[in-house]
MMTF fields as JSON, N, C-alpha, C and O atoms, coordinates in Angstrom:
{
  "mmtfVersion": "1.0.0",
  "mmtfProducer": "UNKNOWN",
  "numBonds": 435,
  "numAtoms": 436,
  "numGroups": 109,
  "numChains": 1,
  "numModels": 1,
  "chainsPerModel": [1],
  "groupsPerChain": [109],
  "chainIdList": ["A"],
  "bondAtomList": [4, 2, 8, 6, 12, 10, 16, 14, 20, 18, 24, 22, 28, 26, 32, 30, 36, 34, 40, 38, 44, 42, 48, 46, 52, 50, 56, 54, 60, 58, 64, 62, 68, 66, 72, 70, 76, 74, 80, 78, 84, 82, 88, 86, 92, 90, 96, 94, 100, 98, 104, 102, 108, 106, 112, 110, 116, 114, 120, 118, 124, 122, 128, 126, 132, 130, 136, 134, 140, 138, 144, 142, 148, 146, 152, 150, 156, 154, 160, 158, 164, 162, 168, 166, 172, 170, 176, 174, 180, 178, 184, 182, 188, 186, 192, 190, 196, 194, 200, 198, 204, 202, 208, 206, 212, 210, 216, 214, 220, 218, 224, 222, 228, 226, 232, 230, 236, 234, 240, 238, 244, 242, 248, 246, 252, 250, 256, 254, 260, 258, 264, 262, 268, 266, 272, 270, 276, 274, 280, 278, 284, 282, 288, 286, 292, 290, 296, 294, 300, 298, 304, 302, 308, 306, 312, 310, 316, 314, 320, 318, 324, 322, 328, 326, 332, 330, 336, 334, 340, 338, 344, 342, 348, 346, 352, 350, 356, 354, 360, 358, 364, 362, 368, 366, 372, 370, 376, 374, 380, 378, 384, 382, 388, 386, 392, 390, 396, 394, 400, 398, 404, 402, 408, 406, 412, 410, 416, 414, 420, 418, 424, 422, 428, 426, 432, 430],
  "bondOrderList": [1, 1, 1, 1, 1, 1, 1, 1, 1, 1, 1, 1, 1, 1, 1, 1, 1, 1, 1, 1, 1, 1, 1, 1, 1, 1, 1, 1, 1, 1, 1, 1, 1, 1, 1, 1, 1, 1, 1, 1, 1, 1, 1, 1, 1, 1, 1, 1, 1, 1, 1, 1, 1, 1, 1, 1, 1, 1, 1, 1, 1, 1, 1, 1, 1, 1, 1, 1, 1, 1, 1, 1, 1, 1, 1, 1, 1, 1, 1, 1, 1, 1, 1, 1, 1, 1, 1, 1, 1, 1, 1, 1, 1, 1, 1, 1, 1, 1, 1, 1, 1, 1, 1, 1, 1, 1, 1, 1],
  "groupList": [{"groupName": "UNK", "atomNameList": ["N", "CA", "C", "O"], "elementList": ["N", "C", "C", "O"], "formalChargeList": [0, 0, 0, 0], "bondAtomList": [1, 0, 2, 1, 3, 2], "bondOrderList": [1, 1, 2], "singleLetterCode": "X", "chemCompType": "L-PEPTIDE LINKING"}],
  "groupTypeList": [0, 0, 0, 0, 0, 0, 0, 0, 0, 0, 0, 0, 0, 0, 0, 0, 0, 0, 0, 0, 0, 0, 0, 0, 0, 0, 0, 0, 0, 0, 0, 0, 0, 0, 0, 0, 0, 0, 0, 0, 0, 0, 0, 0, 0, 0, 0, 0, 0, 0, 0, 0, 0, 0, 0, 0, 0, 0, 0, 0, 0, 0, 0, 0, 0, 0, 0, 0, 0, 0, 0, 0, 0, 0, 0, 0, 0, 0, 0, 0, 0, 0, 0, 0, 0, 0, 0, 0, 0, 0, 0, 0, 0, 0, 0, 0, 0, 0, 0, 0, 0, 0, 0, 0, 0, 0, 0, 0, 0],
  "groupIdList": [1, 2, 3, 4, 5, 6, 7, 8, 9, 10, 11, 12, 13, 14, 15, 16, 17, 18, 19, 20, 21, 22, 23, 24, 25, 26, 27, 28, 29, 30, 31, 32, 33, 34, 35, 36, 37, 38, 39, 40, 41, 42, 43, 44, 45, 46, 47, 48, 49, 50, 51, 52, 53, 54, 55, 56, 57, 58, 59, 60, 61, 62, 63, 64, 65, 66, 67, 68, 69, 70, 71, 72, 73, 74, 75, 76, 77, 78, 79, 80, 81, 82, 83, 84, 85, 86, 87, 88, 89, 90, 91, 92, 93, 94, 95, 96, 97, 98, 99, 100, 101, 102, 103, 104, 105, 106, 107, 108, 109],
  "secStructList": [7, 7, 2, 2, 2, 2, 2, 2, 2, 2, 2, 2, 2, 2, 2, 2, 2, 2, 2, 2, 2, 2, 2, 2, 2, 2, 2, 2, 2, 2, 2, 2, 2, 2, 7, 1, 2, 2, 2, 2, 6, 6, 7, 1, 6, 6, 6, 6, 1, 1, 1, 7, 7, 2, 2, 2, 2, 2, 2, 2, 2, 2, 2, 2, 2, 6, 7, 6, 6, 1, 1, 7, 1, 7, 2, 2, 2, 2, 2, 2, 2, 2, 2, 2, 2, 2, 2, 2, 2, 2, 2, 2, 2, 6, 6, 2, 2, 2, 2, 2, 2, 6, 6, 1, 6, 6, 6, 7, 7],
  "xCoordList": [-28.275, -27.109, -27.139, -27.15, -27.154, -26.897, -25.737, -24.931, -25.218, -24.05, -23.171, -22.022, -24.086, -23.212, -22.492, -21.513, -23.117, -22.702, -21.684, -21.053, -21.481, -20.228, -19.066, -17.978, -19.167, -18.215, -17.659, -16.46, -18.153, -17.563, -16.855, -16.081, -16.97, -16.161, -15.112, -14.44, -15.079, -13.788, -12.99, -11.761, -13.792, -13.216, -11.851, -10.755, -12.828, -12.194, -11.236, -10.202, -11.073, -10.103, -9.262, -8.46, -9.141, -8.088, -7.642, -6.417, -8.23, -7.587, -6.553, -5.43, -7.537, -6.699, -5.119, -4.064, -5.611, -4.065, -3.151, -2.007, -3.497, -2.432, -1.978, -0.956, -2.776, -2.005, -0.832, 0.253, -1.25, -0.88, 0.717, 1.656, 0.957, 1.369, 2.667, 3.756, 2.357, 3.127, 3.393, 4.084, 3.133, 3.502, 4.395, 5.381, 4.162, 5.375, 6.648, 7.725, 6.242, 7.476, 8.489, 9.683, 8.032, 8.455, 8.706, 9.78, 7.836, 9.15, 10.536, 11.53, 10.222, 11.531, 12.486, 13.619, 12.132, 13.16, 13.755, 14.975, 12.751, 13.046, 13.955, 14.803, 13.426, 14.2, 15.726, 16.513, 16.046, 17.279, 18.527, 19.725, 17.432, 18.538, 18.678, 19.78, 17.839, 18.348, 18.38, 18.814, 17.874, 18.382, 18.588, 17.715, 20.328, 20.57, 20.193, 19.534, 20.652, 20.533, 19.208, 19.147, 18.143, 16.783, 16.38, 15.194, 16.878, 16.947, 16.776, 15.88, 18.059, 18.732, 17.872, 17.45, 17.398, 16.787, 15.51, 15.14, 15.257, 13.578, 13.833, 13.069, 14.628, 15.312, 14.535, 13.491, 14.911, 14.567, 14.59, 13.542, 16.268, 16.341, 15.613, 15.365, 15.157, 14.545, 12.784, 11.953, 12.462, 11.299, 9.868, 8.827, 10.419, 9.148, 9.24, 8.521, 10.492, 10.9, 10.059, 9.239, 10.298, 10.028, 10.527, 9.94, 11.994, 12.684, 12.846, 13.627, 12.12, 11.592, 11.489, 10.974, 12.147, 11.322, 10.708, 10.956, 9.292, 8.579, 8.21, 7.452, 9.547, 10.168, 10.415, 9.884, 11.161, 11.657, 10.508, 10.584, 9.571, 8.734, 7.537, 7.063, 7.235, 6.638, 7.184, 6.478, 8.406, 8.721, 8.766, 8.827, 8.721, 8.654, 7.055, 6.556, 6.549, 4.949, 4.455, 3.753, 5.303, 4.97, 5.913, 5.283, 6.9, 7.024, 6.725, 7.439, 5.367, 4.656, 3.399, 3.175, 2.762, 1.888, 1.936, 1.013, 3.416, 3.844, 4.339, 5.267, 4.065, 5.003, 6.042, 6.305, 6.703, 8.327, 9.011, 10.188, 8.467, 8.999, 8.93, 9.645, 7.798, 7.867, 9.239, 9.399, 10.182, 11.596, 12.187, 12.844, 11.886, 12.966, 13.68, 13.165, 14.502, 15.582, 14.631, 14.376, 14.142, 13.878, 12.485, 11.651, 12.11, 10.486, 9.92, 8.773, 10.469, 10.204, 9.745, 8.53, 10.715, 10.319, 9.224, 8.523, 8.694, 7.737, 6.592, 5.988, 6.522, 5.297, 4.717, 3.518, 5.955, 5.33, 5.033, 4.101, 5.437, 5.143, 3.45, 2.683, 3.574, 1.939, 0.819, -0.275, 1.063, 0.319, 0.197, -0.915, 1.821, 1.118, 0.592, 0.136, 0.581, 0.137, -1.432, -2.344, -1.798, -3.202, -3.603, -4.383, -2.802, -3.649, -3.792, -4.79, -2.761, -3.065, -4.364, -5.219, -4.67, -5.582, -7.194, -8.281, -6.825, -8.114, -8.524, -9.649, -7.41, -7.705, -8.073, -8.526, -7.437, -8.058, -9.224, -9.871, -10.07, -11.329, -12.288, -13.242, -11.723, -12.511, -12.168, -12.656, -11.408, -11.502, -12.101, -12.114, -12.792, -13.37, -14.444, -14.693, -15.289, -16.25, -17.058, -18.279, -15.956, -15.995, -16.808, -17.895, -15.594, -16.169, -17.443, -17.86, -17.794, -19.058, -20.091, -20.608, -20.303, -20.881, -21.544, -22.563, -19.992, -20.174, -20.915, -21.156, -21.162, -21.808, -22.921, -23.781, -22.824, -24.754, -25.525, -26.747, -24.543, -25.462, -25.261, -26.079, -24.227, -24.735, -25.963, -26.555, -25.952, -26.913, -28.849, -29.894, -28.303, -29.818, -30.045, -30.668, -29.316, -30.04, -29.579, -30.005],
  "yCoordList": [-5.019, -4.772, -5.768, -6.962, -5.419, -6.102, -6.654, -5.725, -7.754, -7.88, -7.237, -7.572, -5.833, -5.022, -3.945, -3.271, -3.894, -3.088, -3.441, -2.596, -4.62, -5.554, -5.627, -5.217, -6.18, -6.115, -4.459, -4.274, -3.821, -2.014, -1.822, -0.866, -2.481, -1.876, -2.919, -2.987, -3.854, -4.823, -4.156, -4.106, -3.684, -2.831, -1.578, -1.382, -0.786, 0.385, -0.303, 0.364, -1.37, -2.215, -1.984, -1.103, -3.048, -2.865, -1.849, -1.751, -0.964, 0.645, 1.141, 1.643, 0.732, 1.09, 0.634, 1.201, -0.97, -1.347, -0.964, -0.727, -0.86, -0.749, 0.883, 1.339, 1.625, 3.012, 2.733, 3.262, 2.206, 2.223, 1.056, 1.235, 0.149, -0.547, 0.623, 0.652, 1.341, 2.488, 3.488, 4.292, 3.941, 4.576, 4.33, 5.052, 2.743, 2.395, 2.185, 2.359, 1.663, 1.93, 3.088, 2.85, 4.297, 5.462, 5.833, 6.397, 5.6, 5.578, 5.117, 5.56, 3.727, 3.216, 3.801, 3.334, 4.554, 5.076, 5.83, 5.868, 7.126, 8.282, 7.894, 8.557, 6.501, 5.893, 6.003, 6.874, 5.024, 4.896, 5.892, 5.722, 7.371, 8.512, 9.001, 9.492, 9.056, 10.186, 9.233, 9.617, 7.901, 6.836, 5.441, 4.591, 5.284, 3.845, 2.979, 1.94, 3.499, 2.713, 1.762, 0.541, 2.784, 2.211, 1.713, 1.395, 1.629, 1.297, -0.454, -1.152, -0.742, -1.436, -2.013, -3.119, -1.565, -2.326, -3.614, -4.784, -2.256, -2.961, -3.781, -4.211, -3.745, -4.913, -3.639, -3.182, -3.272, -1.765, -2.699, -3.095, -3.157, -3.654, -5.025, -5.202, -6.262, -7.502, -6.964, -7.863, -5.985, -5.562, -6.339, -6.947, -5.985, -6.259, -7.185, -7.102, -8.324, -9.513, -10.494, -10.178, -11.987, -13.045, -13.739, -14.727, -13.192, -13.702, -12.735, -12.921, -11.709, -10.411, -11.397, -12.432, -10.535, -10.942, -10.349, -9.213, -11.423, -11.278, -9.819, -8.864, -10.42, -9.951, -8.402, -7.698, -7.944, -7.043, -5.664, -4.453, -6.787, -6.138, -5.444, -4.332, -6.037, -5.773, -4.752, -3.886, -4.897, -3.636, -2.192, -1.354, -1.99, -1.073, -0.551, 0.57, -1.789, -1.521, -0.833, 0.133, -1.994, -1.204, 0.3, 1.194, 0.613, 1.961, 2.953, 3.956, 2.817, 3.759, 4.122, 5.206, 3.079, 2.195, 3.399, 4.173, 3.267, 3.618, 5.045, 5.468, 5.633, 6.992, 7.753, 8.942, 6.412, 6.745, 7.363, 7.487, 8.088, 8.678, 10.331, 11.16, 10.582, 11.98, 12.93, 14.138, 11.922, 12.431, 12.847, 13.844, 12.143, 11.855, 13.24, 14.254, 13.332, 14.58, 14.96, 16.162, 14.231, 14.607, 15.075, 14.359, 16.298, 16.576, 15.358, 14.925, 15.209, 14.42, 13.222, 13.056, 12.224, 11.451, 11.486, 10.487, 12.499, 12.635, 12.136, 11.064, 12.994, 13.344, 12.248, 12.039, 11.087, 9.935, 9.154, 8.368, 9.159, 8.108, 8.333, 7.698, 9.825, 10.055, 10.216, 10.687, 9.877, 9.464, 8.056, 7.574, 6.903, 5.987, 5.441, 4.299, 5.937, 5.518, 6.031, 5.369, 7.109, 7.397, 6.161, 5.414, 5.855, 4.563, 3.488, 2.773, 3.244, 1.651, 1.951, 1.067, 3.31, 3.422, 3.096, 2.622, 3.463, 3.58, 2.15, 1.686, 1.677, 0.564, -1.095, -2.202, -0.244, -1.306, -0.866, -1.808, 0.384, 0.577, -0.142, -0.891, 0.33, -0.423, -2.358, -3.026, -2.774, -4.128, -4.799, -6.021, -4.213, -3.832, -3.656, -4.736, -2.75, -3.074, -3.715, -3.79, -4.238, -5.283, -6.562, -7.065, -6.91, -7.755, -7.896, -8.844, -6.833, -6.424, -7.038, -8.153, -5.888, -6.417, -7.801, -8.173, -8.317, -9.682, -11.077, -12.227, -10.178, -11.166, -10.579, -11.08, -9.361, -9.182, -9.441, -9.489, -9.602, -10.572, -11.992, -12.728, -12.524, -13.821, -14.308, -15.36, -13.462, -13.308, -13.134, -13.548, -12.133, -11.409, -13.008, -13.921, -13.042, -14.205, -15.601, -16.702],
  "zCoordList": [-2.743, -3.558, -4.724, -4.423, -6.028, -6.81, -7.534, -7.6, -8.142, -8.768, -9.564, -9.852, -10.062, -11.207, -10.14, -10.459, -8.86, -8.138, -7.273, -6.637, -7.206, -6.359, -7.366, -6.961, -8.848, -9.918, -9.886, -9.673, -10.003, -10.407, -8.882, -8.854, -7.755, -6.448, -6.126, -5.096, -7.354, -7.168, -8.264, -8.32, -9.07, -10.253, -9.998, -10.524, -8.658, -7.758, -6.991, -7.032, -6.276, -5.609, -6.18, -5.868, -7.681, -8.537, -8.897, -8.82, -9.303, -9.998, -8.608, -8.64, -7.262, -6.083, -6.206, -6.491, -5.762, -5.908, -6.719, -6.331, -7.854, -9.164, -8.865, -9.378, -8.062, -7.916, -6.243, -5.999, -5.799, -4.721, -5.217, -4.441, -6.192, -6.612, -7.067, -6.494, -7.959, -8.559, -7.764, -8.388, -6.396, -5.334, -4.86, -4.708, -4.365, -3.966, -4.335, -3.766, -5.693, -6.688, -6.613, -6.434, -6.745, -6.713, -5.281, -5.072, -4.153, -2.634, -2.536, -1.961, -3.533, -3.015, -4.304, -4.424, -5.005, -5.846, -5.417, -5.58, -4.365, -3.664, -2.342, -1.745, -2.108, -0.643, -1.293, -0.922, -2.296, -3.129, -2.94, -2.718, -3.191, -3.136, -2.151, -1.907, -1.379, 0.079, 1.314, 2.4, 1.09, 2.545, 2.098, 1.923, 1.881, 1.151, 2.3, 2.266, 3.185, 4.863, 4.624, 4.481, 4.632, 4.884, 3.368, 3.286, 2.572, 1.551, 1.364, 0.889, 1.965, 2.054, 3.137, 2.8, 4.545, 5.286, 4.633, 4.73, 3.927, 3.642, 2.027, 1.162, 2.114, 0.632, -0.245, 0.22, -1.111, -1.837, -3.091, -3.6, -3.741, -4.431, -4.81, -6.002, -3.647, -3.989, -3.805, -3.671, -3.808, -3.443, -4.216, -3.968, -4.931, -5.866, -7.092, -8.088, -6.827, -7.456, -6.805, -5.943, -7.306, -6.734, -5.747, -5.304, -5.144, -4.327, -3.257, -2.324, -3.381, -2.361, -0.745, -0.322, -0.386, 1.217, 1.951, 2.356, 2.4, 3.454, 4.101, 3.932, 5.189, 6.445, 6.471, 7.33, 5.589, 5.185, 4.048, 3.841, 3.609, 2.947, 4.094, 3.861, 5.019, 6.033, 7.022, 7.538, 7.24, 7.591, 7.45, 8.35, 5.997, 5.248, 5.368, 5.467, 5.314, 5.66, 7.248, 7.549, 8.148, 9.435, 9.448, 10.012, 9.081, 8.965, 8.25, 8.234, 7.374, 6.979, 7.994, 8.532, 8.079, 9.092, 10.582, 10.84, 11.504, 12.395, 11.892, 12.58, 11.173, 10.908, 11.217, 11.402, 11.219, 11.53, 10.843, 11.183, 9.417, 8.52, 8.711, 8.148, 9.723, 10.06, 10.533, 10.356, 11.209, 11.726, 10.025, 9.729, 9.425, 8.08, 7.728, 8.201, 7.159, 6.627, 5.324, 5.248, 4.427, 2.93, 2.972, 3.525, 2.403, 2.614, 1.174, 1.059, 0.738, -0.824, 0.006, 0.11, 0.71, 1.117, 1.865, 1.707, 2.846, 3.667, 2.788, 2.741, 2.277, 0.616, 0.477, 0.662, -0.029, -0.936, 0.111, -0.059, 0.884, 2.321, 3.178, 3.901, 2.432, 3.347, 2.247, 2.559, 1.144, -0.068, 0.083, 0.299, -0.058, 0.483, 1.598, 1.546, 2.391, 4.019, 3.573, 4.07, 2.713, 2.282, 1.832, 2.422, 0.273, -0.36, 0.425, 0.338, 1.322, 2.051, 2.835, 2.816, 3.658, 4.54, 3.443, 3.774, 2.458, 1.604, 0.938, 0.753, 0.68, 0.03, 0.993, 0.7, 2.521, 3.639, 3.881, 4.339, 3.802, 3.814, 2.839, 3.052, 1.684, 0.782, 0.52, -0.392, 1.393, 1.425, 2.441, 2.29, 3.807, 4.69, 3.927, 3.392, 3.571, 2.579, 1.706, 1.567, 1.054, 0.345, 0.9, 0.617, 1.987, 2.753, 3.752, 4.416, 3.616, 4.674, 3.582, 3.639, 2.405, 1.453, 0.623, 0.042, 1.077, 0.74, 1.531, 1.163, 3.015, 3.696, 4.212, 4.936, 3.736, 3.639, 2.369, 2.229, 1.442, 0.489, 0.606, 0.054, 1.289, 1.151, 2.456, 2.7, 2.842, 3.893, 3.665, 4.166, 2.437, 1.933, 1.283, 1.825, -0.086, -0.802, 0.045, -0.301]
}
């Protein structure tokens, strides 16, 4: 594996995140309208500030994670939840990868 080929799949990382970044964005917009409740659980509003929490951000994570969203009332919500539950699955593959990569070359040279 060469270096131009390790730079272009950190490249794909990023393009990953930054979609998966804007996914989420837009759940919790969709969360906003049809479940203040859970809204509100997973801090909707401190989400994606600096004073965001943790705790609460993780939850939101383990209930995509856990597909606790399949009960949900809103097919809208379903949607964006199993788009992002796609990107996280993809973008832990390809960081998984990454890392494989990275220690069979530090391995090779």
């Amino acid at each position: 594996m060469n270096t131009v080929a390790l730079f272009w799949a950190l490249c794909v990382v990023c393009l990953i995140n930054m979609a998966r970044y804007y996914s989420l964005r837009a759940l919790l917009v969709v969360l906003r309208g049809c479940d203040p409740l859970l809204y509100q659980y997973v801090d909707g509003s401190g989400f994606f500030t600096a004073h965001g929490q943790p705790g609460k951000q993780l939850r939101l994570v383990r209930y995509i994670f856990a597909q606790r969203y399949l009960d949900h009332h809103d097919p809208e919500f379903i949607r964006r939840c199993e788009r992002v539950r796609g990107q996280f699955m993809l973008t832990s593959a390809l960081c998984g990868l990454i890392a494989v990569s990275l220690i069979a070359l530090a391995i090779w040279h």
